[in-house]
C-alpha positions in Angstrom: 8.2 16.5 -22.5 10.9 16.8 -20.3 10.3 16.3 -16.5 12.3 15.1 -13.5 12.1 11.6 -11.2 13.8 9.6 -8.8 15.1 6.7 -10.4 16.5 3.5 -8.5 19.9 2.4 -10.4 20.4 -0.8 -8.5 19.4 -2.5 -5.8 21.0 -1.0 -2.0 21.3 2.4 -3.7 19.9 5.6 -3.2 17.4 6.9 -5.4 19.0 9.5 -7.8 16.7 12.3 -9.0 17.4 13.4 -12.6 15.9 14.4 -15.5 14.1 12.5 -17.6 12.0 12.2 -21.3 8.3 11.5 -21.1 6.5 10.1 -23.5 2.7 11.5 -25.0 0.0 9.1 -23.8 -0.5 6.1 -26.3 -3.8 4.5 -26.8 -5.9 3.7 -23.5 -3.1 5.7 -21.4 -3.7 9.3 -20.0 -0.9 11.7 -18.6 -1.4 12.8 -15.4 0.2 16.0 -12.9 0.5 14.7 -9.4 0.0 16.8 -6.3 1.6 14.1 -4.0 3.2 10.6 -3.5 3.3 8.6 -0.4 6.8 7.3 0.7 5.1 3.6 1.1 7.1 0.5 2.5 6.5 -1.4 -1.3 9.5 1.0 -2.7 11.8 0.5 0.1 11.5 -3.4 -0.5 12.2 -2.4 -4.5 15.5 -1.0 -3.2 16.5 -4.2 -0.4 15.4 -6.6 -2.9 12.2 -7.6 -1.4 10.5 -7.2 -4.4 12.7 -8.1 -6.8 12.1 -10.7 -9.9 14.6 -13.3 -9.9 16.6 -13.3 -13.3 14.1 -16.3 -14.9 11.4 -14.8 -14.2 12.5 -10.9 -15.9 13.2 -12.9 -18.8 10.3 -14.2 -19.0 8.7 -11.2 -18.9 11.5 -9.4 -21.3 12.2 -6.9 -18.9 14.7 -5.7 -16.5 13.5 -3.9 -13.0 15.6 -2.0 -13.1 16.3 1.0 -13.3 13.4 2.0 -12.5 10.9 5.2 -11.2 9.7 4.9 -7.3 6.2 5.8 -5.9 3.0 4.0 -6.8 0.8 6.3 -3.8 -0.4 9.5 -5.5 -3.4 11.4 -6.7 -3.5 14.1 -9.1 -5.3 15.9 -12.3 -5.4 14.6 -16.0 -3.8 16.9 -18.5 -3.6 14.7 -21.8 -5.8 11.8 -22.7 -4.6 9.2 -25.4 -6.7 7.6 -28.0 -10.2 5.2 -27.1 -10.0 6.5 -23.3 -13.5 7.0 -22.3 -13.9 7.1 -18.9 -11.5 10.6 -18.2 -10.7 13.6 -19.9 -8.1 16.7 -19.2 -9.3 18.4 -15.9 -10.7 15.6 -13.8 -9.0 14.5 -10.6 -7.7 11.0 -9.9 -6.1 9.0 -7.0 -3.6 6.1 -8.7 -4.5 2.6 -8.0 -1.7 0.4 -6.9 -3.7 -2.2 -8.7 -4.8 -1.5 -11.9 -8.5 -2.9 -12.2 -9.5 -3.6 -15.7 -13.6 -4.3 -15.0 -13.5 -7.6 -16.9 -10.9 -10.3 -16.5 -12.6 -13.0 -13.8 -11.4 -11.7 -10.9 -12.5 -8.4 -11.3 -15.9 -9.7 -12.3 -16.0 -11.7 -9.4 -15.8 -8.5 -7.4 -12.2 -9.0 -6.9 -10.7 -5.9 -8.2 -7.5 -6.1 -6.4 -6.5 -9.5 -7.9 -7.2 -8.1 -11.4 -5.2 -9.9 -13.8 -3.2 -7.1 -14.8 -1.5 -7.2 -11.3 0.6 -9.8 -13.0 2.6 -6.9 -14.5 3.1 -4.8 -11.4 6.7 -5.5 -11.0 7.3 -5.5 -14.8 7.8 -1.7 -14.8 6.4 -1.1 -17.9 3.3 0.1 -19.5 -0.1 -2.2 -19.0 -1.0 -1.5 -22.4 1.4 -2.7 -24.6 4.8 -3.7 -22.5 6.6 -0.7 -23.8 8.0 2.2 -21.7 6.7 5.9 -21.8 9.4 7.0 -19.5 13.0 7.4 -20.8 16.2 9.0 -19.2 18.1 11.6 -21.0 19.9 9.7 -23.1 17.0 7.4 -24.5 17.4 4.6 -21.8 14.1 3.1 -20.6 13.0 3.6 -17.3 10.6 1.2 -15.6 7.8 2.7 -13.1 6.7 1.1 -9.9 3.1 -1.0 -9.7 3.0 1.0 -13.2 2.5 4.6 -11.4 5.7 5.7 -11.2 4.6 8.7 -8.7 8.2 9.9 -7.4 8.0 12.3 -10.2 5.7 15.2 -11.5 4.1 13.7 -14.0 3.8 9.9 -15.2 2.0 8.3 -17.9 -0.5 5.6 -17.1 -3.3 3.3 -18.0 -6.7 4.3 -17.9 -6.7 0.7 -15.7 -4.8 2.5 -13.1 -7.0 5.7 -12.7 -10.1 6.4 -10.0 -11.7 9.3 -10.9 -13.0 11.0 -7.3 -14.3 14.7 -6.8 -12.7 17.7 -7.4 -13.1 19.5 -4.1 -11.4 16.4 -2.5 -7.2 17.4 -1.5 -4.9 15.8 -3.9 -2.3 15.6 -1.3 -4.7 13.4 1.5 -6.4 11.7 -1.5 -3.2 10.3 -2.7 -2.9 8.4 0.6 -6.0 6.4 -0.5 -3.9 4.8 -3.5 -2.0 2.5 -1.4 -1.6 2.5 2.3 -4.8 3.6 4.0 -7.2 1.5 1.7 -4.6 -1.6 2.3 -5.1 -1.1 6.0 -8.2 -0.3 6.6 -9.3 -2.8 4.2 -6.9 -5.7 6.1 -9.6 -4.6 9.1 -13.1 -4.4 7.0 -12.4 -6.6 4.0 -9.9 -9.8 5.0 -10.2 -9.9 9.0 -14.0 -8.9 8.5 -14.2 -7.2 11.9 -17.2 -7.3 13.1 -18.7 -4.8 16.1 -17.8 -6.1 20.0 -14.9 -7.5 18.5 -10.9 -7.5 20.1 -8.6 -6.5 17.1 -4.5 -6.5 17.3 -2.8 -4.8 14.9 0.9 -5.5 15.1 3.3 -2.7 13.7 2.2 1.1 13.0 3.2 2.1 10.4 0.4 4.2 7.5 -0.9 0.8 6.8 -1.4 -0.3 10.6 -2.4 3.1 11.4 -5.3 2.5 8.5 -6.0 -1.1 10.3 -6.4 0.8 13.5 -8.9 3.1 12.2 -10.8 0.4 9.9 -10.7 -2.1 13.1 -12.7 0.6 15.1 -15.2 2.3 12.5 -15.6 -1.8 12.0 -16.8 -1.3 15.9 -14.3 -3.3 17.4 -14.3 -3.2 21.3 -10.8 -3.4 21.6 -8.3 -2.7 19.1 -4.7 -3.5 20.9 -2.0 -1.6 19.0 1.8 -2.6 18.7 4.7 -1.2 17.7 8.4 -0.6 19.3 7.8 3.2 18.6 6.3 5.0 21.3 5.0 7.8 19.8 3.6 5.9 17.4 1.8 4.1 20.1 0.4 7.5 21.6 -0.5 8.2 18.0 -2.2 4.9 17.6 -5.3 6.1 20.7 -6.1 9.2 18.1 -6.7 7.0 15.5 -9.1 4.2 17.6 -6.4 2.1 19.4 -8.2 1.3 22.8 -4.7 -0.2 24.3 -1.2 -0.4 23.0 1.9 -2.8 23.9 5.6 -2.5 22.8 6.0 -6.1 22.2 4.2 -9.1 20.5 4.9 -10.6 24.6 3.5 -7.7 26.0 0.5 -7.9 23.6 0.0 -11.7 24.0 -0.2 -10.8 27.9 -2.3 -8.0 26.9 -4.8 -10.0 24.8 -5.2 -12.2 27.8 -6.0 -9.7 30.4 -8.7 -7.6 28.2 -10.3 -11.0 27.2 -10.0 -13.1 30.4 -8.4 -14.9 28.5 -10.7 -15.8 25.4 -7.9 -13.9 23.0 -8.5 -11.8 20.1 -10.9 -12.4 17.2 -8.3 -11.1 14.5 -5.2 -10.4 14.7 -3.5 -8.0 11.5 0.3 -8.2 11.0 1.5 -4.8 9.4 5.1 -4.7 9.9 7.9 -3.2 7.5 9.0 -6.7 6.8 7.2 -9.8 7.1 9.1 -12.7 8.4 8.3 -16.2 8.8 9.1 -16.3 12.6 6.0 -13.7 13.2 3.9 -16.1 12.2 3.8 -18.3 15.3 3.4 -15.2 17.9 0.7 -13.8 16.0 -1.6 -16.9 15.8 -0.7 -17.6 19.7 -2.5 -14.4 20.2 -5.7 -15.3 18.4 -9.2 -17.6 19.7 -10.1 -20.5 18.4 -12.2 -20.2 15.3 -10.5 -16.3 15.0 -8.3 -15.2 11.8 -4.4 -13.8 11.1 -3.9 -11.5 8.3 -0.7 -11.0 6.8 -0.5 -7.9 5.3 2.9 -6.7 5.6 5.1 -7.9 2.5 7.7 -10.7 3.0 10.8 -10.9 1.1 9.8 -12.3 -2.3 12.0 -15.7 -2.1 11.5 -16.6 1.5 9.5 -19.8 2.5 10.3 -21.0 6.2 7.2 -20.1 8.2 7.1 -21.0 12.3 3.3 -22.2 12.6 1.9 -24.7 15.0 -0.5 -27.3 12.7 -2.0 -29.1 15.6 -3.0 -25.5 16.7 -3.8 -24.3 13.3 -6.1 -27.3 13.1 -7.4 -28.4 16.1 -8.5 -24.4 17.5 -9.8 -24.0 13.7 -7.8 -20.7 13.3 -7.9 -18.9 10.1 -4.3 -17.7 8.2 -5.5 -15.1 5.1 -3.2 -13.4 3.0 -3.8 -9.9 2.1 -3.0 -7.8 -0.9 -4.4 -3.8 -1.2 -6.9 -4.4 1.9 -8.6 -7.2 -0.4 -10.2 -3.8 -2.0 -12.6 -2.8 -4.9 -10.9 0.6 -5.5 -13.3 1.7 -8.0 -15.7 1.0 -5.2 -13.9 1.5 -2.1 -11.2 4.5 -3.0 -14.7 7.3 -3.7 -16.2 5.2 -0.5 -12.9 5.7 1.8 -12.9 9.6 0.6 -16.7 10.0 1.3 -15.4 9.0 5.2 -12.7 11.6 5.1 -15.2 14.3 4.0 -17.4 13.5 7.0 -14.3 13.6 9.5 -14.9 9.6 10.1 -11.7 8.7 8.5 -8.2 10.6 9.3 -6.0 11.3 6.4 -4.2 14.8 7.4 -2.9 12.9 11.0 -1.2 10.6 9.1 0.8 12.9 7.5 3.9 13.5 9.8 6.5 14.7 7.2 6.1 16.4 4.1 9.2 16.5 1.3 10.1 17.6 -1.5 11.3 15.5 -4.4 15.0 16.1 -3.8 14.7 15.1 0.0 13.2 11.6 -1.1 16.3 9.7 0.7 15.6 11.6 3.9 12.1 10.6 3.6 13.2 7.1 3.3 15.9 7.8 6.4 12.9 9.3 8.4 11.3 6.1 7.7 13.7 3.7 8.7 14.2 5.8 11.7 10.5 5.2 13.3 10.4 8.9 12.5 6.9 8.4 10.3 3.7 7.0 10.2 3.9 8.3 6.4 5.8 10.8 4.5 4.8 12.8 1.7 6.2 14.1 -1.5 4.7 17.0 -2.7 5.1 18.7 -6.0 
């Protein structure tokens, strides 16, 4: 079938929406129409270069990133199952995993969904199911598709790996939030920082994944969750979605810390910026109590190594440094669980919403985003 999609070309270009030939589901793949996409940070660092393979490594794989289909956040509604699926069929609803979970490799057996082996191929941009693309530009070039979603388009083909089935009466357009950037955050509160109730929480940048920390921090019970960002609306934002204090600065919040804990520090500290950068490091331990825990959660670029990090504090308070990849989540588990909160007003999804788009304005989401002028946009088709 023909459909349209906003393809990345090369990296530091804009994405170009054309249209493009889509393949019939092969075996173990369904075809899905999508309600919505998230503009999430992950596609932005596609286009700076972020995220992208080095030469070796693509060859390796035999594949080339680009060019390649954006979006990986989006929910929507079966409408063609391929052969030896058995766990949808045309009709049901489904939020898109960014991490395919596959049920048996260790890891996922382990209760580890979210280092499931097939996230191996996520940058691949091909199909989990045999390495072959589904999704072809006019002309018959292959087209790769983001953490194998490929959501900045109306329909995509994916792996039944990739799927979540959840309710029916459930929005497409708020569930699709769930398939990246809310579970990531809240789950960098609940699952890797493990807040526990009574305790003082910073999350440092505010963006829909620090916005999620901010609300998985406080449903954890945390006395204080300190929000920071440079935006200060998005600080204002922050108290509607659990923040008990807010700074503008990682000096302001160290200061900050200090006061509200005489000193003690925090528990946990969650870093959440666009970019992660090794001189962050340093600040956001300095904020943290002996025996407490830094999560990185925000992406670095993909060939950077130079961290700042005091050892002899490292060692000596016994601090904890976790990495942090999809809120350390079970989405078969936790995406119906995060929804069930969402259904009893516990967990926000429609605030986080600032800017809605349609598939044409995906650049001026991107703009929007750059600007501080989100905490997430929103494709909808």
């Amino acid at each position: 079938m023909q459909t349209r999609a906003a393809v990345l070309w090369e990296q530091n270009k804009p994405w170009h929406v054309e249209d493009i030939e889509l393949d019939d589901p092969k075996a173990g793949e369904v075809k899905v129409k999508l309600a919505a996409s998230g503009l999430c940070h992950s596609d932005e660092h596609i286009l700076t270069g972020d995220m992208v393979l080095n030469p070796e490594t693509s060859a390796l794989m035999g594949v080339e990133q680009f060019p390649i289909i954006g979006g990986h956040e989006g929910a929507g509604e079966v409408v063609e199952v391929g052969p030896g699926v058995t766990t949808l069929k045309e009709g049901d609803h489904v939020v898109l995993s960014f991490i395919p979970a596959c049920g048996r490799c260790p890891s996922c057996a382990r209760g580890y969904q979210h280092l499931c082996d097939l996230g191996a191929f996520l940058l691949a941009g091909r199909q989990i199911t045999d390495m072959t693309a589904r999704h072809h530009t006019a002309d018959g070039v292959d087209l790769g598709i983001m953490a194998c979603a490929g959501t900045f388009a109306p329909y995509t083909v994916v792996a039944e790996s990739s799927c979540v089935k959840i309710d029916d009466w459930i929005p497409l357009d708020k569930a699709a939030l769930i398939g990246c950037g809310v579970t990531t955050g809240w789950g960098s509160a609940v699952n890797a920082a493990d807040v526990r109730a009574g305790e003082t929480v910073v999350v440092i940048g505010l963006g829909g994944i620090g916005m999620g920390a901010v609300q998985g921090a406080a449903l954890a019970g945390a006395r204080h969750v300190l929000a920071v960002d440079l935006v200060e609306w998005k600080r204002d934002k922050a108290i509607e979605f659990g923040a008990t204090h807010t700074a503008a600065s990682m000096e302001e919040a160290v200061a900050k810390v200090g006061e509200l804990t005489w000193g003690a520090m925090a528990d946990k500290a969650i870093l959440c910026t666009g970019v992660a950068t090794g001189d962050l490091i340093h600040p956001m331990m300095s904020m943290i109590t002996k025996g407490g825990r830094g999560v990185v959660t925000a992406i670095g670029p993909i060939h950077q190594e130079d961290v700042k990090l005091n050892l002899f504090d490292l060692s000596m308070q016994r601090k904890e440094l976790v990495g942090c990849i999809f809120g350390n989540a079970n989405p078969r588990r936790d995406i119906p669980r995060l929804l069930r909160l969402y259904e009893e007003g516990r967990l926000k999804l429609d605030e986080m919403i600032t800017t809605t788009y349609t598939l044409d304005e995906v650049n001026q989401g991107y703009q929007d985003m750059r600007d501080g002028k989100n905490i997430r946009g929103l494709i909808t088709f």
